[in-house]
C-alpha positions as CSV (number, residue, x, y, z in Angstrom):
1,X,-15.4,-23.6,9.9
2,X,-12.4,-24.5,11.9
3,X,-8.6,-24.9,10.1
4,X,-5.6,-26.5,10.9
5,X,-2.7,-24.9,8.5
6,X,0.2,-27.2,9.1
7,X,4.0,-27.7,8.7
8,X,4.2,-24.1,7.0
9,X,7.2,-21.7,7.6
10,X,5.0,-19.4,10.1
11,X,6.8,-16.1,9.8
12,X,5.0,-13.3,12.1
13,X,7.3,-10.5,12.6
14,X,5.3,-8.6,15.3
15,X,5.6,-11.1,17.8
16,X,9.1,-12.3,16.3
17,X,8.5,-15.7,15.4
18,X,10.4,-17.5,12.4
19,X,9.6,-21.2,12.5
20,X,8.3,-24.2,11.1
21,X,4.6,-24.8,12.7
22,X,1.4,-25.5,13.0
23,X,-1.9,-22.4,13.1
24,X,-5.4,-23.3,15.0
25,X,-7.9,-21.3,13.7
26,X,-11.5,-21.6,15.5
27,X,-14.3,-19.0,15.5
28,X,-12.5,-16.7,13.2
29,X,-9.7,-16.1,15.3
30,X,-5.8,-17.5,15.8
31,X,-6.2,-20.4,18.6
32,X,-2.7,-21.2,18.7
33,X,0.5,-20.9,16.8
34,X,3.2,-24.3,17.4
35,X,4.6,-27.3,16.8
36,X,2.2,-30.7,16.6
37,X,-0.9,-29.0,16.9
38,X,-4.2,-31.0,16.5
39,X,-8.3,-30.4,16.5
40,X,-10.8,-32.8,15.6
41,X,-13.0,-31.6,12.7
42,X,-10.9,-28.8,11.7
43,X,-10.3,-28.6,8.0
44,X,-6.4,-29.4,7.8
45,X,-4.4,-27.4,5.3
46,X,-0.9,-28.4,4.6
47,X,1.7,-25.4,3.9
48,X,4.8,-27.7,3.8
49,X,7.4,-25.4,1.5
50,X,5.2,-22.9,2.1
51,X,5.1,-19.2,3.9
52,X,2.3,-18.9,6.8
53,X,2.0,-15.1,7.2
54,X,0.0,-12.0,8.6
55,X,-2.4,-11.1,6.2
56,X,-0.5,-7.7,4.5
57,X,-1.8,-4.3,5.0
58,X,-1.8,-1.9,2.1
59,X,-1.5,1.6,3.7
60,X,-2.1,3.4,0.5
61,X,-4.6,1.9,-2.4
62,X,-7.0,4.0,-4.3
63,X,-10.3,2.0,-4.6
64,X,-12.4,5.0,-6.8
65,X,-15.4,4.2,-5.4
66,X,-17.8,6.6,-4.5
67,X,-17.8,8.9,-8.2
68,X,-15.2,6.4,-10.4
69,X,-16.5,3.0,-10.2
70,X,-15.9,2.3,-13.7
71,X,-12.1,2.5,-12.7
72,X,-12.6,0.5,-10.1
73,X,-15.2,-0.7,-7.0
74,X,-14.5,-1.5,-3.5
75,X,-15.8,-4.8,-4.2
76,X,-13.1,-4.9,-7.7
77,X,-10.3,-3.5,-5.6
78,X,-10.6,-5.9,-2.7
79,X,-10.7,-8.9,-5.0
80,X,-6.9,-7.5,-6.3
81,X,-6.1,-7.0,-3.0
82,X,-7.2,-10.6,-2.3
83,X,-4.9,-11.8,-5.1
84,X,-1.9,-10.1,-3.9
85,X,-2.1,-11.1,-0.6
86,X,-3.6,-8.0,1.2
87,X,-6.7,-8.6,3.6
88,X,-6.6,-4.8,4.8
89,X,-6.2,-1.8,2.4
90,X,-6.3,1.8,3.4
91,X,-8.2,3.5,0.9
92,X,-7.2,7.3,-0.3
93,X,-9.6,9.7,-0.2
94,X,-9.1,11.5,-3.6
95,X,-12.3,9.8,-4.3
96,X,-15.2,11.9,-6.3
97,X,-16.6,13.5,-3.5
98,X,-13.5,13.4,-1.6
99,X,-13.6,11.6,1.9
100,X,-14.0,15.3,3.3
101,X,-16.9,15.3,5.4
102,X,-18.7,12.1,7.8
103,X,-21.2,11.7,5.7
104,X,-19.4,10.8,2.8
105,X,-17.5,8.8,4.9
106,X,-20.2,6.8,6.4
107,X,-22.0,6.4,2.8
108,X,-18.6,4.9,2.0
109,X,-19.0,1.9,5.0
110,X,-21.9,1.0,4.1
111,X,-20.5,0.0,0.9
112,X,-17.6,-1.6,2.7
113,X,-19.7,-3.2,4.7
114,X,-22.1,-4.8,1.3
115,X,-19.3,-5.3,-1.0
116,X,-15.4,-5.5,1.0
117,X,-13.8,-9.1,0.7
118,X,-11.2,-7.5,3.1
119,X,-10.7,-5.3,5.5
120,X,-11.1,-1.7,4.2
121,X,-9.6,1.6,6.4
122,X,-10.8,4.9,5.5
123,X,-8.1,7.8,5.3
124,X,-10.1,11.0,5.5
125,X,-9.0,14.4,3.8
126,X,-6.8,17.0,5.4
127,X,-8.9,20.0,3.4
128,X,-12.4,20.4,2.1
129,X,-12.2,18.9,-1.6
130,X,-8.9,18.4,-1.2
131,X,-8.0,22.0,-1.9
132,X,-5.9,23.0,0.4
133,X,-7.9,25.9,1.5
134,X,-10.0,25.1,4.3
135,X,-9.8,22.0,7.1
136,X,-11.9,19.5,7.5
137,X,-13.7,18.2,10.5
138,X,-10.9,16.6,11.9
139,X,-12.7,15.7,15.0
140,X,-15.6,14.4,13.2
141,X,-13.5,12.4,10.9
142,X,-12.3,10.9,13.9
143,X,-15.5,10.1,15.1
144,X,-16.9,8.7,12.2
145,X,-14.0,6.1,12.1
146,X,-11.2,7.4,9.7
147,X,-8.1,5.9,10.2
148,X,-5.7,8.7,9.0
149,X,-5.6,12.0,7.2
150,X,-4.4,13.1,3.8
151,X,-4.5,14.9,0.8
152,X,-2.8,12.6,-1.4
153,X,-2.5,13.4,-4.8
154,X,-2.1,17.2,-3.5
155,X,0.3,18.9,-0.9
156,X,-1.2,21.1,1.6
157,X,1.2,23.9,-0.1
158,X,0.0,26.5,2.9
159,X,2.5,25.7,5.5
160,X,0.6,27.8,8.1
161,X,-2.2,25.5,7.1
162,X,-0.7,22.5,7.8
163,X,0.9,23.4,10.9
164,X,-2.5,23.6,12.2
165,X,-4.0,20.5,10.8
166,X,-1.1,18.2,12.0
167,X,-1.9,20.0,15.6
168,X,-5.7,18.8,15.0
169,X,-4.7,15.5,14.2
170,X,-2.7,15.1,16.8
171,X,-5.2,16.1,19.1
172,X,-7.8,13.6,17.8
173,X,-5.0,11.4,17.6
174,X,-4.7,10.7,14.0
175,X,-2.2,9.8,11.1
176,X,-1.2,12.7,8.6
177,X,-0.1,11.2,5.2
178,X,1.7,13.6,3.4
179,X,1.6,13.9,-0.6
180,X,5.1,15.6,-0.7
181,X,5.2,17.7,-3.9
182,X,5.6,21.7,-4.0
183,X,3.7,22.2,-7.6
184,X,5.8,25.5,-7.9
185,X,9.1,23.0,-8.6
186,X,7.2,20.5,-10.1
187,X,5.9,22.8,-12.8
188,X,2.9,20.9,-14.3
189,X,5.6,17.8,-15.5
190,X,5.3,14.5,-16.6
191,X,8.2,12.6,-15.7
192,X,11.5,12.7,-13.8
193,X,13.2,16.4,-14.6
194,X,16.8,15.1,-16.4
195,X,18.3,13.8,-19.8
196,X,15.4,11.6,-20.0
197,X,13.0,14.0,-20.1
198,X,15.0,16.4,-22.3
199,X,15.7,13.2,-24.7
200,X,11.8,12.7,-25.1
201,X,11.0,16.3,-25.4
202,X,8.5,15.8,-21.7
203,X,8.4,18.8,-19.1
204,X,10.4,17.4,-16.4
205,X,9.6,17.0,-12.6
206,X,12.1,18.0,-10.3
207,X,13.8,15.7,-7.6
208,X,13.7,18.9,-5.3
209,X,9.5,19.2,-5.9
210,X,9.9,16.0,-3.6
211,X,12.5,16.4,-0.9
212,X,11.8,20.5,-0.4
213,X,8.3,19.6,1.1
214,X,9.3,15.8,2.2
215,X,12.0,18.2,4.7
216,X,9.2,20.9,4.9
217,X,6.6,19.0,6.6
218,X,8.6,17.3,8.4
219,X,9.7,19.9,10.0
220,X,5.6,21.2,10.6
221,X,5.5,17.7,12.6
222,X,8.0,19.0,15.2
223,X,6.8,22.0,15.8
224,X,3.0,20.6,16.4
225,X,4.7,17.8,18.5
226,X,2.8,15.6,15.8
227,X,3.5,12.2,13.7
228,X,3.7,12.2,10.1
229,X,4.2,9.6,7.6
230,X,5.8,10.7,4.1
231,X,4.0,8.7,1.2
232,X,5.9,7.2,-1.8
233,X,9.3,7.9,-1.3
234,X,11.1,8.0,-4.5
235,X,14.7,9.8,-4.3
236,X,17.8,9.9,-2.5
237,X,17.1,13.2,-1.6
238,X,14.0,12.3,0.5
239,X,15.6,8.7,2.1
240,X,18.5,11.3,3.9
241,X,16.3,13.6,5.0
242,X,14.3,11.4,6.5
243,X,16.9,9.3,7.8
244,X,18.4,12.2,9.6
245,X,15.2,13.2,11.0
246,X,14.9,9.7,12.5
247,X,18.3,10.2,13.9
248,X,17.3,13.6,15.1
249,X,14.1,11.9,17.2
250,X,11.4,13.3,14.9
251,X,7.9,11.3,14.7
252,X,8.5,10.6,11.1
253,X,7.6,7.0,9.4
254,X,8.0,6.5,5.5
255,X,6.9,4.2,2.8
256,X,7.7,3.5,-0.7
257,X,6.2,1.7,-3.8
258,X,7.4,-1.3,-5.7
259,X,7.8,0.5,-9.0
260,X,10.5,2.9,-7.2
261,X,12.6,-0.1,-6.4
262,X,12.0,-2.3,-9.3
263,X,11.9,0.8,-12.5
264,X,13.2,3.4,-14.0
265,X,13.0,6.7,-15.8
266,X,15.1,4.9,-18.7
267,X,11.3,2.5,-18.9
268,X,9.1,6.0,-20.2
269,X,11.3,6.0,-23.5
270,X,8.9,3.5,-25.0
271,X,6.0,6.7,-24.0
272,X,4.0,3.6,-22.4
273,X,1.7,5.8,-20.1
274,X,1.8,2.9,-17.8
275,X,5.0,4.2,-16.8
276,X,3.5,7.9,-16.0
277,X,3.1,8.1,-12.0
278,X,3.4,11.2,-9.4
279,X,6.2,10.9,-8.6
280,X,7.7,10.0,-11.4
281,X,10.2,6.8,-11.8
282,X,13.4,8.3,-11.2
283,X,17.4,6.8,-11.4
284,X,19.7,3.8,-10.7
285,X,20.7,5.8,-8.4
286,X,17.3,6.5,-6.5
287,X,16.7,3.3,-6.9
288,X,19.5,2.2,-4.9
289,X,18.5,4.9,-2.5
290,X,15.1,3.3,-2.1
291,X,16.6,-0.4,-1.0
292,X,19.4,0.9,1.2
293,X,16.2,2.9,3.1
294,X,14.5,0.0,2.8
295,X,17.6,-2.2,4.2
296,X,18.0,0.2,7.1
297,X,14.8,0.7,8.0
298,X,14.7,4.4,7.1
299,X,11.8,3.8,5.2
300,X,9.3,1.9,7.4
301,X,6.7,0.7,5.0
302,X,6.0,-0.9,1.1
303,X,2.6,0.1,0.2
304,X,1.2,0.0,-3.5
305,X,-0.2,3.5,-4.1
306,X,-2.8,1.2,-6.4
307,X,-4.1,3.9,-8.7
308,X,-6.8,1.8,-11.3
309,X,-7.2,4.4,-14.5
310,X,-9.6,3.0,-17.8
311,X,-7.9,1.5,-21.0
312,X,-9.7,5.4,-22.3
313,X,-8.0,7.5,-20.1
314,X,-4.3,5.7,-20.2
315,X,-4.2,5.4,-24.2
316,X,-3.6,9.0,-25.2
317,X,-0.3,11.3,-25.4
318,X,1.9,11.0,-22.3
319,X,1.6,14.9,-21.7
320,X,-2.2,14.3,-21.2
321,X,-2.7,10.9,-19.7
322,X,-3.0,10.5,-15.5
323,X,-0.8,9.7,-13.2
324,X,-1.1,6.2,-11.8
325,X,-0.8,2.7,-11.8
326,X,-2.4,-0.5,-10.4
327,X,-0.2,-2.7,-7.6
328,X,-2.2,-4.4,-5.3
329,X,-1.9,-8.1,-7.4
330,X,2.3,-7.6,-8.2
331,X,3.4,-5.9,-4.9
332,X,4.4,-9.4,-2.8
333,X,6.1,-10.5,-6.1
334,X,8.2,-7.6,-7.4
335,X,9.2,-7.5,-3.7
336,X,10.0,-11.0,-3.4
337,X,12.1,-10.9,-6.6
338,X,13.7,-7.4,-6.4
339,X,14.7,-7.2,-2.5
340,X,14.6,-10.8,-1.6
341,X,16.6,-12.7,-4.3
342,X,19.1,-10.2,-4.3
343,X,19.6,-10.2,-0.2
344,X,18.3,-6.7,0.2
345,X,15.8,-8.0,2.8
346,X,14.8,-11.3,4.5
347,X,11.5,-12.9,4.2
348,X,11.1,-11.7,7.7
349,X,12.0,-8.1,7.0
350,X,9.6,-7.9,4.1
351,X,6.4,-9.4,5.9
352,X,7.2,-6.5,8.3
353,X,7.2,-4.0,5.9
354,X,3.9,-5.1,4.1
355,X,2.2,-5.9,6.8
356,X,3.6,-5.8,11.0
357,X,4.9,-1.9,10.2
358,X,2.0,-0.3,8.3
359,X,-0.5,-1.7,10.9
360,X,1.3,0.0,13.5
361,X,1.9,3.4,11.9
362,X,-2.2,3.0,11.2
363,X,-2.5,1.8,14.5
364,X,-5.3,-1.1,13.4
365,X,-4.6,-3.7,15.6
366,X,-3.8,-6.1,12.4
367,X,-0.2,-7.6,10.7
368,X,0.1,-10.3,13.5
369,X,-0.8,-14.2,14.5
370,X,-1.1,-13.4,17.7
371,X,-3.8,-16.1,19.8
372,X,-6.7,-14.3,20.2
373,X,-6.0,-11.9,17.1
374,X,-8.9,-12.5,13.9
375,X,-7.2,-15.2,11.9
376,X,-6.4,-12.7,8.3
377,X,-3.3,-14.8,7.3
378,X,-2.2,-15.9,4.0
379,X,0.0,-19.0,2.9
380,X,2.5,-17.8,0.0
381,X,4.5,-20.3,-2.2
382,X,8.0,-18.6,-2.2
383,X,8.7,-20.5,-5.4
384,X,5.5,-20.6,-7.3
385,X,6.2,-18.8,-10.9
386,X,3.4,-17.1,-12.8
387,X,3.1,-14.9,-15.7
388,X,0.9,-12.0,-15.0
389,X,-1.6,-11.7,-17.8
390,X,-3.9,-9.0,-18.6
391,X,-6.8,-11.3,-18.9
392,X,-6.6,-12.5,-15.6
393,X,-6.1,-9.5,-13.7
394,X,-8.6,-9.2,-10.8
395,X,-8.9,-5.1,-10.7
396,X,-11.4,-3.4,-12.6
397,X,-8.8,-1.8,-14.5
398,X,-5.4,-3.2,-16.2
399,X,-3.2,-0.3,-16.1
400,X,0.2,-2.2,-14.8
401,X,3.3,-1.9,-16.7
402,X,4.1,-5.6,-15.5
403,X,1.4,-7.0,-17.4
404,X,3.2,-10.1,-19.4
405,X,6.1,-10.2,-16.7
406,X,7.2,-13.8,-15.2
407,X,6.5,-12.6,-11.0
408,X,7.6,-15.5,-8.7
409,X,5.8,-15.7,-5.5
410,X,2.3,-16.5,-5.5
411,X,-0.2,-16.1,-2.8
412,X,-1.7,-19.4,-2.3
413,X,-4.7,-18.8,0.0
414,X,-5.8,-16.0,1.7
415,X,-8.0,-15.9,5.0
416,X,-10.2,-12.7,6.2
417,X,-11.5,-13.1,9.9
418,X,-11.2,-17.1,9.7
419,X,-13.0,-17.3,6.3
420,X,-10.8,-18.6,3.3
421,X,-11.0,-15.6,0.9
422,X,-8.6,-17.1,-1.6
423,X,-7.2,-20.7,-2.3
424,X,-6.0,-22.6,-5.8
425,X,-8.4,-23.2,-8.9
426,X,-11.5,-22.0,-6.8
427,X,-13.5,-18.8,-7.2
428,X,-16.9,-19.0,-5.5
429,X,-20.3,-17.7,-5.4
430,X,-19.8,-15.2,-2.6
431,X,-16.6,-13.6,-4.3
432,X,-13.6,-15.8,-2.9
433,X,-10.8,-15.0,-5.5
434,X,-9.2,-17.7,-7.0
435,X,-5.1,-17.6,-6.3
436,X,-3.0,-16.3,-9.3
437,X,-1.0,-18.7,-11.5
């Protein structure tokens, strides 16, 4: 099927364009992108009011599956990512058995390849298990089609080790994703290390667990002559020291999550475990921190760090629950109503971090509407409200601390290699996700 999405705002930040116009899309693939387009027997679409956008790229999502699939399934986790406007995730590979070796890796593509609804990248593991003992295959890893290496969840606390891994990786010319956290600082705690914790009688995590090993490794990435990319930013601490280090000509990109812009430690006084994450929420002044980064481009990248746990697992003490919550459905939202209402970034600015800049720092070839690119676009209503309800949440599991917010912002259709994924009041037979709202 051909489609003719007309009189949208087409906003595609990779090849700078900002307009009203017009998207041919013919054998799966962007025809052309401009104004008064026309195709006889293409399926027209009209996106007048609406946002026309590369599909957005998730650069850090957790999808469980092999060894957890009752938290959630690649074929679960792509149907959120559907709903929130993703049509590539990057999934981690603290998966049980880690993404350590290529056969594990290749078992995983073949599910990709029976159950994805979207494109699915593979980040492989830095160490065996995750253990940061030994190296993986890095080669191999390579070979077998990983996108990018990481431990996340877990530092590689040996800094000798790590040295040499980011030298392997940039050999085999691959990503390294560092988990920042030295567990020595961060002492076993549960939420951010300050009055807070003290109040509520919780072992504190320190700021300095973060920034000492976000500094750490990125000084490793120098001296292997490497790239590195710092995952979920969430103090001040970490936004200068990377900001300097950008200054200072260091391979260094950064991302952060929507919960570090939009909460704060002040939300874990209720002891709602769907505030518990690694790391923890932290300040009003971290959270500032986060959207002048974000403002200045320090910090390249908004990923979700979409961490399904069970209803089981969540509703126990706060001391003993997991870290983690689910963000793939609420990302575009919180985004739009956090950074964009209040003139932190442009519509333009925020396509490019969810999907133009982590395609390049994975270097996937996606997060553009390029002619001649596969057509994975989406069409967002800007001012579409929704409440997000638990019962219509598409992940497997329902650990959000949104759940019962008003979002605004609603992905209206979604479009994976030319195939519409996702569209209004519509959820069919071969797993197209209706749109929220």
């Amino acid at each position: 099927m051909n489609y003719l999405i007309q009189n949208g705002r087409v906003i595609d930040p990779a090849n700078k364009v900002d307009e009203i116009a017009d998207v041919l899309i013919e054998g799966g693939k962007v025809s052309a992108v401009g104004k008064g387009l026309g195709a006889s027997g293409a399926e027209s679409i009209d996106a007048k009011g609406k946002i026309v956008a590369p599909g957005l790229v998730d650069m850090h999502a957790h999808l469980r599956e092999p060894g957890r699939e009752d938290k959630e399934t690649v074929r679960t986790g792509t149907r959120a990512a559907l709903r929130g406007g993703f049509t590539t995730v990057a999934c981690m590979p603290n998966t049980e058995p880690a993404l350590d070796n290529v056969e594990i890796v290749r078992a995983l593509q073949v599910i990709i390849r029976r159950d994805a609804l979207c494109n699915v990248a593979i980040v492989g593991a830095i160490t065996e298990g995750r253990a940061g003992k030994k190296l993986t295959d890095i080669a191999g890893l390579k070979e077998a089609g990983v996108v990018a290496l990481s431990d996340d969840g877990a530092s590689v606390e040996d800094g000798a080790l790590m040295l040499e891994a980011l030298k392997k990786a940039r050999a085999s010319e691959l990503l390294v994703i560092a988990h920042c956290e030295d567990t020595k600082l961060s002492g076993g705690g549960v939420i951010n290390k300050g009055f807070i914790s003290t109040k509520m009688g919780l072992r504190g995590i320190s700021r300095e667990s973060e920034y000492a090993m976000v500094k750490r490794d990125i000084e490793l990435a120098k001296k292997a002559q490497g790239a590195i990319h710092i995952a979920h930013v969430s103090c001040r601490e970490s936004v200068e020291i990377i900001r300097q280090a950008k200054k200072d000509g260091a391979r260094v990109t950064a991302e952060t999550a929507p919960h570090y812009f939009t909460l704060t430690e002040d939300c874990c006084v209720t002891y709602d475990t769907n505030t518990k994450m690694n790391p923890p929420l932290r300040t009003k002044d971290d959270v500032a921190a986060i959207k002048e980064g974000l403002a200045d481009g320090t910090i390249d990248a908004i990923a979700t760090d979409h961490a399904p746990h069970t209803d089981s697992e969540k509703d126990v003490e706060f001391d003993h629950a997991p870290f983690g919550i689910i963000g793939l459905e609420t990302a575009l939202s919180l985004t739009a109503m956090e950074l964009i209402a209040s003139g932190v970034l442009s519509w333009s600015e925020t396509i490019a971090r969810l999907s133009a800049n982590p395609a390049r720092i994975l270097g996937i070839g996606k997060g553009g509407i390029a002619p001649g690119a596969p057509a994975d676009l989406i069409i967002i209503d800007p001012d579409k409200e929704y409440v997000y309800a638990r019962e219509s949440i598409a992940s497997k599991s329902k650990n959000s601390p949104f759940v019962n917010w008003r979002l605004k912002a609603c992905v209206t259709h979604a479009m994976v290699g030319g195939k519409i994924m996702l569209k209004p009041g519509y959820e069919g037979e071969h797993g197209e996700v209706k749109a929220c709202g």
